[in-house]
N, C-alpha and C positions, 0 to 999 in steps of 0.2 A: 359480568361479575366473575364468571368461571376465570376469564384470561387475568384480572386483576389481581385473583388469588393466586394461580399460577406462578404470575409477578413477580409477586411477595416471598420476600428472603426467607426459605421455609423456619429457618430459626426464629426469627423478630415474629414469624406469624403465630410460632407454640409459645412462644412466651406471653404475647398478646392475649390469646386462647386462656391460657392459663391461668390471665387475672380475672378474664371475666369473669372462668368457673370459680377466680377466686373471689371476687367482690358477688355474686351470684351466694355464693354459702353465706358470706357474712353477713348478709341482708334476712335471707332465710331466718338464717341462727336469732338475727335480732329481732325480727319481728314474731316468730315464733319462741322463743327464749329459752331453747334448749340446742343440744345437735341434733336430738332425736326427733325432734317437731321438725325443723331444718331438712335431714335427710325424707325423713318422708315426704316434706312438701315440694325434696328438689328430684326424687324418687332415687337415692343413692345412698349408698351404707353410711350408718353415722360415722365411722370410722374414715372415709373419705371426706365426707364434712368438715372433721375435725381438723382432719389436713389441710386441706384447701382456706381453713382459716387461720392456722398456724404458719403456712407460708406467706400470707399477706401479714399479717402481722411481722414476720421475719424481713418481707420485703418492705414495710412501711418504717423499720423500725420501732415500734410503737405498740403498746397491749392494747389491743381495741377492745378485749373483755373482762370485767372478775369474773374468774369462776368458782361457783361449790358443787357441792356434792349433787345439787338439785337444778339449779340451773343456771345460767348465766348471766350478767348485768353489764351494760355498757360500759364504760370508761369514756372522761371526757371526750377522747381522742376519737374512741366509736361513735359517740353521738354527733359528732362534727361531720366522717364522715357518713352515716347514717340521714343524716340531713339532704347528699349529695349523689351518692348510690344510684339509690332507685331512680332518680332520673336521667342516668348515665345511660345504664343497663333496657334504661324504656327506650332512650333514643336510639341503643345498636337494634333492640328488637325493630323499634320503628325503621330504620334503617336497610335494614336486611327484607323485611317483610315489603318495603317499598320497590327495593331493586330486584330482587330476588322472584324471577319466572314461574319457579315452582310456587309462590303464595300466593292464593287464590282467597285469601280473607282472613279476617283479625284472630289472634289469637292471642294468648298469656292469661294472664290473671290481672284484674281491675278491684282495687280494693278500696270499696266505698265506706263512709259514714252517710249516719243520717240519725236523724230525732225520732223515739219512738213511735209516737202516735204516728207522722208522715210517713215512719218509714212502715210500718205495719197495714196501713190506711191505704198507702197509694206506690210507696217507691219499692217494695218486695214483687208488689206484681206488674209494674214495668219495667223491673228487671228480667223478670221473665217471659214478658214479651220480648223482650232484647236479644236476650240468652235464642230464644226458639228461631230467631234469626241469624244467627253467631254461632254455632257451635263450638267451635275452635275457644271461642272466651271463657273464661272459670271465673264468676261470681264471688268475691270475698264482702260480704254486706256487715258490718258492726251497725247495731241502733244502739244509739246514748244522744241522751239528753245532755250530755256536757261537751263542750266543743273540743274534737280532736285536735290535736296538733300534727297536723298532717306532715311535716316534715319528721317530726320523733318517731311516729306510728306508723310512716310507710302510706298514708292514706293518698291514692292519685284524685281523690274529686268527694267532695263533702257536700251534702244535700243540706242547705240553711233557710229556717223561715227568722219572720220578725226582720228587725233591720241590721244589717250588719257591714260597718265599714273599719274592714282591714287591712291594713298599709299594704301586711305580706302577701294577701290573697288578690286575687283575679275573679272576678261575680260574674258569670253567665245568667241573667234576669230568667227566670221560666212563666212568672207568673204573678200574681198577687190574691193574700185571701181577706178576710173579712172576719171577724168576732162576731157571733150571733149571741144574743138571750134566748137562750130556751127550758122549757119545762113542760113535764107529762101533762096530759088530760086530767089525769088523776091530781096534781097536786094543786092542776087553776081549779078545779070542782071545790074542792077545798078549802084555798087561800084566797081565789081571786086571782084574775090577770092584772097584772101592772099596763099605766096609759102611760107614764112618763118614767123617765130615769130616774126622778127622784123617791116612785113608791117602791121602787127596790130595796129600800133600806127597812121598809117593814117588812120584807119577805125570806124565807129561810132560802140563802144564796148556799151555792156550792164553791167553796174557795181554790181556787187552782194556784198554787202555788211556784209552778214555772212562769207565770207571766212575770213582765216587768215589773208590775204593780198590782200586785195580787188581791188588793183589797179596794182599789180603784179601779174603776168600771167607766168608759170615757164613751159616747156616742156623738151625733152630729144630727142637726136639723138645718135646713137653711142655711145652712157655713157655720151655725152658732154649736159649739161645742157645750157640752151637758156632762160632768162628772159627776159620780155618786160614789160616797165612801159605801160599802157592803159589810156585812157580819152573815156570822155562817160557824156554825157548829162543826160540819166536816170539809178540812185541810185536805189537798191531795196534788199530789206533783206530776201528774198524768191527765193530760183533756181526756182520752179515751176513759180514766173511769169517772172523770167526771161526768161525760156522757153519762156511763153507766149507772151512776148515781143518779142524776138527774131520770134516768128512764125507771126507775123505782118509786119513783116521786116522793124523795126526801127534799126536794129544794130546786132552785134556780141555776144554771148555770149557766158561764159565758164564755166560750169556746170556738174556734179558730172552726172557717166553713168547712175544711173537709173533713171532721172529723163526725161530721155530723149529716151529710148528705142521705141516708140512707135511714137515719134513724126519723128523719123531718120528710122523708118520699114514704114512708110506711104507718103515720101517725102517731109513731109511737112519743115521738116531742114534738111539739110547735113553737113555732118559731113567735119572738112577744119582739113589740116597741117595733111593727113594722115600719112607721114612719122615719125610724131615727134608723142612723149607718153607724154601727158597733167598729171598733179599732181597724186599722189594717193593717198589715203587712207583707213582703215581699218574700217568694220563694225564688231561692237562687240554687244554682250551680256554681261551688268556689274550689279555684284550684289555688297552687303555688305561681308566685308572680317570678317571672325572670327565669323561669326554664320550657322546657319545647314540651310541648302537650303530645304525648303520643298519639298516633292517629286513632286505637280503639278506644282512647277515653274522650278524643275530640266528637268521636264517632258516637257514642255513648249520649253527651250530652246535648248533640245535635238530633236525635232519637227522642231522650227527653221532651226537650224542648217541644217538638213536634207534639210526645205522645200526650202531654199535659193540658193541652190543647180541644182532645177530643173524648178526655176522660173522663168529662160531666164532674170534677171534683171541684170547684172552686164557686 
């Protein structure tokens, strides 16, 4: 590596340098949205920042940002390349860290999504089984319940449950969960346990409102599929407070297995209709399709994989 840089026409090699520190800022700037978020996250004066994206722009010909007084917004031309960037810049890191003697293990920043409840429930603290393995890696985790655009946002690898087939994306399988009924001790004392899907509809449900079909409730017997419409006084866009609700014993809910393991190992809800198999769906790992997966998020989701395995959540 050393004699190949040697090689290298010391001019063609600063000017090379030079973009990366310049596409480096612009990415920064973008995903943080300011110069001043940018410099701190590149650890360099906002005033260099500023530069370094003032010369790529000079070099591309082209405004890649509006700016105001507060902060700054892409232009089409930024979000085009913004799209492309960050996996440039992952493949010289991968690059370099590959041939490069002195690396001895992963390092940069990995900036994930994930869905609240999963990522609160199971994907924050396998991240940091990861991390205690990894030093060198810096953790960027957003939880949203609405699906990133991992090319607009910069995201190298989104944690998705339920089913999802996207043209753009790449699905790494981790796993599959299940929809349980559950409700408190206190609320079956009271109302009665349900034997079938259909006595659910006289029972005060907990409505979760991120599922596909919030008020349809769908099980399985013997391959014969069992729907029931539900009604339910309290709305809520979160399994986790539905959990929480249901652990109050205001009502029934029907909620995705791991958000629930702990609360069904402790008594605090029981699990109903154990005959019947509540919805399922698949937990995946999705990247961007048509570009090189740098080794620490290949690395990453192969860790995953593994750790999901041995986590008792599903």
């Amino acid at each position: 590596m050393a004699k190949i840089m040697n090689d290298y026409p010391r001019n063609v090699l600063n000017i090379e340098m030079d973009l990366f520190d310049q596409l480096r800022a612009f990415v920064a700037t973008a995903q943080s949205g300011s110069f001043t978020g940018a410099a701190t996250q590149l650890g360099i004066s906002n005033r260099l920042t500023s530069k370094y994206v003032a010369e790529l722009e000079q070099r591309l010909g082209v405004r890649l940002f509006q700016r105001t007084t507060r902060k700054v917004g892409l232009t089409p031309a930024g979000t085009d390349l913004l799209s492309r960037a960050p996996a440039l810049l992952d493949d010289l890191d991968h690059l370099l860290a590959d041939v490069s003697d002195s690396s001895k293990g992963l390092s940069g920043v990995v900036r994930i999504s994930a869905p609240i409840t999963f990522g609160e429930v199971y994907i924050a603290g396998m991240l940091a089984r990861f991390a205690g393995q990894h030093p060198g890696i810096t953790i960027d985790l957003r939880l949203t319940d609405a699906f990133s655009d991992l090319a607009a946002e910069g995201i190298d690898l989104a944690f998705r449950i339920g089913r999802f087939q996207m043209a753009s994306l790449k699905v790494r399988r981790m796993g599959a969960f299940q929809s349980l009924a559950v409700a408190s001790p206190a609320y079956l004392a009271r109302a009665g346990q349900p034997d079938t899907p259909g006595d659910l509809s006289r029972h005060s449900c907990i409505v979760d409102t991120n599922r596909r079909n919030p008020r349809r409730w769908a099980f399985k017997r013997d391959g014969i599929e069992n729907t029931v419409q539900i009604d339910g006084r309290i709305h809520v866009n979160s399994a986790s407070a539905a959990v929480d609700l249901a652990r109050s014993g205001i009502g029934i809910a029907y909620v995705p297995s791991f958000a629930l393991r702990s609360a069904i190992d402790s008594g605090a809800l029981v699990r109903l209709l154990d005959s019947y198999t509540g919805e399922s769906g698949d937990i995946g790992a999705v990247y961007l399709e048509g570009r090189t997966l740098p080794r620490k998020v290949r690395t990453l989701i192969d860790f995953a994989v593994a750790d999901i395995g041995t986590a008792n959540l599903l």
